[in-house]
N, C-alpha and C positions, 0 to 999 in steps of 0.2 A: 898977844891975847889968845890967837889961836893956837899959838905952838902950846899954851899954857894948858887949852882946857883938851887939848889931845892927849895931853900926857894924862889928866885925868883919867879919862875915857881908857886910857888903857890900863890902865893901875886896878880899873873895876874890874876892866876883863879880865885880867889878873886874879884878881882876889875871887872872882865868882867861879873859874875854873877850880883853883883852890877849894873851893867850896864843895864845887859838885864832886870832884876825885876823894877827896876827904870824906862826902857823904859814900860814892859807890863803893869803894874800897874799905869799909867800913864793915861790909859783909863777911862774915866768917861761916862759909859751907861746909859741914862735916857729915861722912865721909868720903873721901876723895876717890877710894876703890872700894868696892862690894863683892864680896865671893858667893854664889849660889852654887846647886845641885839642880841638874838636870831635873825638870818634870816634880818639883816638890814644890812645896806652898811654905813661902817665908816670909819673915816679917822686914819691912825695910825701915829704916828708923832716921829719917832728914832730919839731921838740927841748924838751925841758924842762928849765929848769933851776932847781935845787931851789937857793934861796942861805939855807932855814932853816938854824940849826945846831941847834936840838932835836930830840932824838933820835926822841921821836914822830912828828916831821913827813917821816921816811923814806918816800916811793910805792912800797908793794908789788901796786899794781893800775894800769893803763891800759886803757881801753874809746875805742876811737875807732868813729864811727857815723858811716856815707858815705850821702847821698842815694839813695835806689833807683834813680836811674836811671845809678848809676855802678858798673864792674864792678872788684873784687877781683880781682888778676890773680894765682891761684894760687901757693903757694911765692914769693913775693918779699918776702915781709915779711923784716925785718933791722932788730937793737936793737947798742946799743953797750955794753950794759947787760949784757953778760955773758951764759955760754950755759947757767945752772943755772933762767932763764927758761922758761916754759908760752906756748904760743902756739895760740890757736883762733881759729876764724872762724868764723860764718854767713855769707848774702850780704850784707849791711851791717854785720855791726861785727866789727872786729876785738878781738883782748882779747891780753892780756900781761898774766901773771903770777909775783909770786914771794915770798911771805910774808916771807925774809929780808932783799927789798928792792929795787926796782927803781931807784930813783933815788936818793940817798942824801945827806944832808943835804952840800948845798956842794958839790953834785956835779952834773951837767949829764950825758943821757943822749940819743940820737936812737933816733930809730925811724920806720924804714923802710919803705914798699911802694909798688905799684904798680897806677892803676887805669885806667878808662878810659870818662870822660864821653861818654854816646849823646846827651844833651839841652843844646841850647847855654842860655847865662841865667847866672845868679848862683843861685849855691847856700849852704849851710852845711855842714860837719865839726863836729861834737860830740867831745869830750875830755873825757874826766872821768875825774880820777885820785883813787887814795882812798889815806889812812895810817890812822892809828890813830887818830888822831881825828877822820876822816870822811871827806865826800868834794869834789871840785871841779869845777866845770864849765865848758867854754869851750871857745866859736863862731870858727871861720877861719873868712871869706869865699874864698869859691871861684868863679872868673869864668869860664866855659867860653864858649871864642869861636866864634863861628859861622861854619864855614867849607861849609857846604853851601846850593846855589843851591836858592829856588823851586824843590821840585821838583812844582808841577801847575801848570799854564796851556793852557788850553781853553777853544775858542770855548762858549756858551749858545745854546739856541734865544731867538730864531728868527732866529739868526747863519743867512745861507745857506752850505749843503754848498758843496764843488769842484765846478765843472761847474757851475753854476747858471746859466740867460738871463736877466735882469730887464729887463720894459718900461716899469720906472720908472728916473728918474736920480735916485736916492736909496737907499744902500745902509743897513742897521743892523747894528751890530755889538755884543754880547753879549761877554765875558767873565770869566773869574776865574780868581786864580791863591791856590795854596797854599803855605805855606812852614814850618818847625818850628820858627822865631822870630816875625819879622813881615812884611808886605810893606810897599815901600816907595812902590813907581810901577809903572804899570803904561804900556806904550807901545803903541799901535798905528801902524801903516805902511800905507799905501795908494798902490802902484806901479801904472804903467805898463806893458802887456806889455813894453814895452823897457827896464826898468829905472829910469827916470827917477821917481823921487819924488812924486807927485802928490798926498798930502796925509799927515798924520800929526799924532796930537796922545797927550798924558802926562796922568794923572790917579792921583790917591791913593786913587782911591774901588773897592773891590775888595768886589765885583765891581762893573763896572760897563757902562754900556751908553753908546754914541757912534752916533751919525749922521753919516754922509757924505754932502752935499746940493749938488742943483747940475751932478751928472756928464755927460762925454758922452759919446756911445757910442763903445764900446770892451770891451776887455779888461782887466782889475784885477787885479792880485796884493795878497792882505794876509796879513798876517802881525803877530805880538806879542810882544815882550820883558818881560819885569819883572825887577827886584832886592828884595831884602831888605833891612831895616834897618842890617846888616851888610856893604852892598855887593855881597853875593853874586849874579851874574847868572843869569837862564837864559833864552838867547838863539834858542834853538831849540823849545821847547814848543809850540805851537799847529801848525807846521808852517807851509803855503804853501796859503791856498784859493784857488783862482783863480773869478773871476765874470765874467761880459759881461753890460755893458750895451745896451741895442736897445731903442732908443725909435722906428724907424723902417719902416715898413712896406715889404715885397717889392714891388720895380718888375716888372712882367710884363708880357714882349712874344709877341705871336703871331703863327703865321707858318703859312701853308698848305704843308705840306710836300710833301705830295703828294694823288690826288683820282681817281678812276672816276667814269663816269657813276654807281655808287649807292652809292661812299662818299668818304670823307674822313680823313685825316690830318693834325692840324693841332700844331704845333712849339707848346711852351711852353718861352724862356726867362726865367728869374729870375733876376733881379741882388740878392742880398742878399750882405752884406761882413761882417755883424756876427757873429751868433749860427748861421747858417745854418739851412738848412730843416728842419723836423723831419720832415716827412710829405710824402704827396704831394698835389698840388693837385685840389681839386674841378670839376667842371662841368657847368650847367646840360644838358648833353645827351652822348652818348657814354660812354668808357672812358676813366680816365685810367692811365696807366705810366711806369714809370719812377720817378728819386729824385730828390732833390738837387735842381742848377740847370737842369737838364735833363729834360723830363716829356714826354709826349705826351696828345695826346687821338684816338681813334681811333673812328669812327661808320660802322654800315655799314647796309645796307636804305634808303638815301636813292632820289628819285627825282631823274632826269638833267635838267641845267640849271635849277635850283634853289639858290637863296641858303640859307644857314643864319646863326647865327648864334652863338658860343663865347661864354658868359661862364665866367671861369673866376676862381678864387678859389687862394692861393696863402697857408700861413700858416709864419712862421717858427718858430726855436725859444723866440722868446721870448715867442711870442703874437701878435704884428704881423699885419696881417690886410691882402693887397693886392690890389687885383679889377680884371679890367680886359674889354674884349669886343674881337669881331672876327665880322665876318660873309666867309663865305668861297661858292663855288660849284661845287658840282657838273660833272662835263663835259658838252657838250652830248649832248643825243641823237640818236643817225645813224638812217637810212634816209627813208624818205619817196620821192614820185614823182619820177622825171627832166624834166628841161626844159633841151635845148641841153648836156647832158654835164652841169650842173651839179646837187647834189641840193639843193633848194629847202627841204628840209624842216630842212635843217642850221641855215638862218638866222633868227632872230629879227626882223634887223631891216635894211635896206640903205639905205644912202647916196651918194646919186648924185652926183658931183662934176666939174665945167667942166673940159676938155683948159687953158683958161685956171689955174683954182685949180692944177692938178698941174704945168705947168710955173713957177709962182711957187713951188712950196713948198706942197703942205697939211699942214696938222697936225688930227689929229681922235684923241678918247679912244675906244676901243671898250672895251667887256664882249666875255664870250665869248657868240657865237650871233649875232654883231655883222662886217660888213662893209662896204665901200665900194663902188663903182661907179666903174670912170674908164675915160675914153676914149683912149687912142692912135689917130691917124692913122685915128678913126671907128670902132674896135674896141673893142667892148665887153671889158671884163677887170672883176676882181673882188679885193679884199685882204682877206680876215675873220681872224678870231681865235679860235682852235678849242680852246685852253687858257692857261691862266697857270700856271703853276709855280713860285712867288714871283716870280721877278726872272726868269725865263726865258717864253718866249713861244715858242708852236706859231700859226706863221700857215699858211692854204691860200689859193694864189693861183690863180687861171684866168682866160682862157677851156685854156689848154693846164696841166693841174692838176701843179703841186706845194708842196710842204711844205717848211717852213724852220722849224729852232729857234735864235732868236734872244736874246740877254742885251740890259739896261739897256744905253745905249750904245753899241752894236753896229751898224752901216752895212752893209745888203749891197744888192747892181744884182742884178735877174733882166729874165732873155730871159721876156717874155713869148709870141713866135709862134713861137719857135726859129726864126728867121733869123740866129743866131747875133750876136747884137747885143742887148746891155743897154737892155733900156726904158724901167725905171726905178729907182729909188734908195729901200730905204725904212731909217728910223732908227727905233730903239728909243728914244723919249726917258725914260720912266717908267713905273711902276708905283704906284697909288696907288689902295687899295680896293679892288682887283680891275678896275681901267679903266686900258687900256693906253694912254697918248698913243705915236700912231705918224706919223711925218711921211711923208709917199710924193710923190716930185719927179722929174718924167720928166729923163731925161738930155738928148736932143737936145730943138731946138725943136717943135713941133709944131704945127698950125690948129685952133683952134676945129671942133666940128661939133656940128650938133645933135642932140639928145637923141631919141629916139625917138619918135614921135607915138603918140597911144592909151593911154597908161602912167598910170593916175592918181600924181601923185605931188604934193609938199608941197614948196616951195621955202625955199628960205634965200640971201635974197636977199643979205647980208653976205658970206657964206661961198662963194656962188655952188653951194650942197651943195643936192642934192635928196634927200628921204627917199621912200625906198618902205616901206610897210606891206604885208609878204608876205601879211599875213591880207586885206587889200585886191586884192592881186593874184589871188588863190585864190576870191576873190569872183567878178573878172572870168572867171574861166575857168568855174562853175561857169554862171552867167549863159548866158554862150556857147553852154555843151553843153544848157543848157533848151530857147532860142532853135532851135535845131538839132533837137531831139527835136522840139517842135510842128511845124516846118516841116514834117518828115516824116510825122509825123502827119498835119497839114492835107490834105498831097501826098494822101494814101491815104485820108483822106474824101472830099478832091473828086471822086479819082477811082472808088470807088465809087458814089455819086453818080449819074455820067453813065452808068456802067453800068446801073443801077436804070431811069432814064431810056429809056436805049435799049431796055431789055429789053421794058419794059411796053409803049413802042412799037409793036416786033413783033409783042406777044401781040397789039396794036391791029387789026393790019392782018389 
């Protein structure tokens, strides 16, 4: 009897399982997967369709559950399932209700809204509908596509700023970019100030860091692109830095600009192409002014006909450091004793030169303080050099004095006795460290004559040039007026002397 009503008991269990699988799986969910658009408002469309026919297996409840980070778009929910329906919401689940029945057996019912995916990826929707005898649940996949680019890409230190000099040819470059799916590659570009392409390279490693090696100076534009997994571009991020390169140091030339017997002005140009000058240039002595390619150095309290010497230092913007010197000369110093109109004290140094050498052509270098001797038809005359002015020349000529400013290249004839007739010919051929080569070549023929007796002087038997040493001549004259002073003296012993003599005589007698 018991075995009997066991078996019963089981047969029900049987059949009631039967029952409920029959009732749950009676449900038919449509659709299984959902495609959306990033950050758009769409319509989702639940169908169910109920194909139980027992009457238990009626849905009087739907619960649908949306991802958080999808938005309910107010009032748009809509069922097809009749308007004696309850409808509420939080912000993730909606709900539909109605005890008498929402979906009804052998009957198919939609329901309606609209939301709108902020996070692209693959999500889930939860459905779970309940009868009488319980409840069911079931997952739509949901694809939200990504339609928004990388939005961060930014250089990293110690990426250089815009405007940056570097004195190396080797650039580093630093970056990362962000996106709210994934990234995919990241690009960098290395231009030419003129646009031309000059290097570029792609990598998946985010962030990441690249070396440009090898560069020459110049100007660089770079810049970064990346995409997303998704294809999505952002093509402008990082902007445009610009950098120069300058691995080359400031060429610097000097020049005596101008000069007083007790100072000096002397010209600094810089040729730098690259990064240009940052500051002004240094110097071992003086003031420096000015910017750029263009400086000065300015020195004053010097003493008259006196060399100096400019070292001067020049640094770029990138660092470059380029040094260079130049010794320049003060103007001679004036007055001193006369002798024959001329003043003696003007010249340093004189050179005496054959009516022969000046009719063939002399060439001879002076400094200033510095002149020649040459004879016309037995007349003494004189050519010196009384300034330089870079490339221009103040010569004074005598025995009948004047001044001529003369340039490189420049030819001019002077009347020496003003008989109105050119005596001679002189050429500027160069300038070079402060010593002028000057050629002086008598126009017409002229004779031989000899040099003055009594002159100590120093020959140059090549050149046919004789040197005088003014401090030698100054000697002789000094000599002279001693020679002179004793004689007189002597004179005025002797003759007291004989006075003494005769006197005591007298008192003899």
């Amino acid at each position: 009897m018991a075995r009997k009503e066991g078996s019963k008991f089981l047969i029900f269990v049987i059949f009631l399982s039967i029952i409920t699988l029959a009732i749950i799986t009676a449900e038919i969910i449509t659709p299984t997967n959902i495609y959306l658009t990033e950050d758009t408002s769409a319509q989702i469309n639940i169908t169910i369709n109920l194909t139980e026919t027992n009457g238990n297996a009626n849905i009087t409840a739907i619960n649908i559950t949306l991802p958080t980070n999808f938005t309910f778009t107010s009032n748009t929910n809509k069922t097809t399932a009749g308007a004696t329906n309850t409808f509420s919401n939080t912000s993730t689940v909606l709900t539909w209700n109605n005890t008498a029945g929402l979906v009804f057996n052998v009957t198919r019912q939609d329901f309606l809204f609209n939301v709108t995916a902020g996070t692209p990826g693959t999500w889930n929707i939860t459905i779970i509908t309940q009868n009488a005898s319980g409840i069911n649940q079931t997952n739509i996949t949901i694809t939200v596509n990504d339609t928004t680019a990388p939005h961060s890409l930014e250089f990293l230190s110690p990426t250089n700023t815009s405007g940056t000099n570097l004195s190396t040819n080797n650039m580093s470059i630093n970056i990362s970019a962000s996106d709210n799916l994934a990234i995919d590659k990241i690009r960098v570009y290395l231009y030419y100030s003129n646009g031309t392409l000059a290097n570029n390279t792609n990598t998946t490693t985010n962030p990441t860091s690249i070396l440009f090696s090898g560069l020459n100076d110049g100007t660089y534009h770079i810049n970064a692109t990346t995409n997303d997994t998704s294809g999505n571009q952002n093509l402008t991020g990082t902007g445009t830095r610009i950098i120069t390169v300058d691995t080359t140091a400031p060429t610097i030339t000097l020049t005596r600009n101008s000069g007083t017997q007790n100072s000096l002005t002397v010209g600094i140009s810089v040729g730098e192409n690259n990064s240009g000058m940052g500051s002004s240039c240094t110097t071992n002595r003086g003031t420096t002014s000015g910017s750029g390619n263009t400086q000065t150095v300015t020195e004053n309290a010097l003493s008259c006909t006196n060399q100096y010497t400019y070292t001067v230092t020049c640094t770029d913007r990138a660092g470059n450091s380029g040094t260079t010197s130049a010794t320049y000369s003060t103007d001679a110093c004036s007055g001193g004793y006369s002798s024959g109109g001329i003043t003696t004290s003007e010249w340093k140094k004189t050179y005496i030169v054959s009516e022969i050498a000046t009719t063939e052509g002399y060439t001879k270098g002076l400094s200033v303080s510095e002149r020649i001797k040459i004879y016309i038809k037995g007349e003494e005359h004189y050519v010196g050099i009384k300034k330089i002015d870079g490339e221009k020349i103040t010569l004074k000529i005598e025995s009948t004095p004047q001044e001529a400013v003369m340039s490189v290249g420049e030819i001019k004839n002077f009347d020496l006795n003003n008989d109105k007739k050119n005596d001679i010919s002189i050429t500027v051929k160069e300038v070079v460290n402060e010593i002028v080569s000057i050629e002086i070549k008598t126009i017409e023929e002229i004779t031989n004559e000899n040099i003055n007796e009594g002159t100590s002087v120093e020959k140059n038997e090549s050149s046919e040039e004789i040197i005088i040493n003014e401090a030698e001549k100054n000697y002789w004259w000094i000599i002279a007026i001693i020679l002179i002073i004793a004689a007189i003296t002597g004179y005025f012993l002797r003759n007291r002397s004989k006075r003494k003599k005769r006197q005591k005589k007298n008192n003899s007698k």
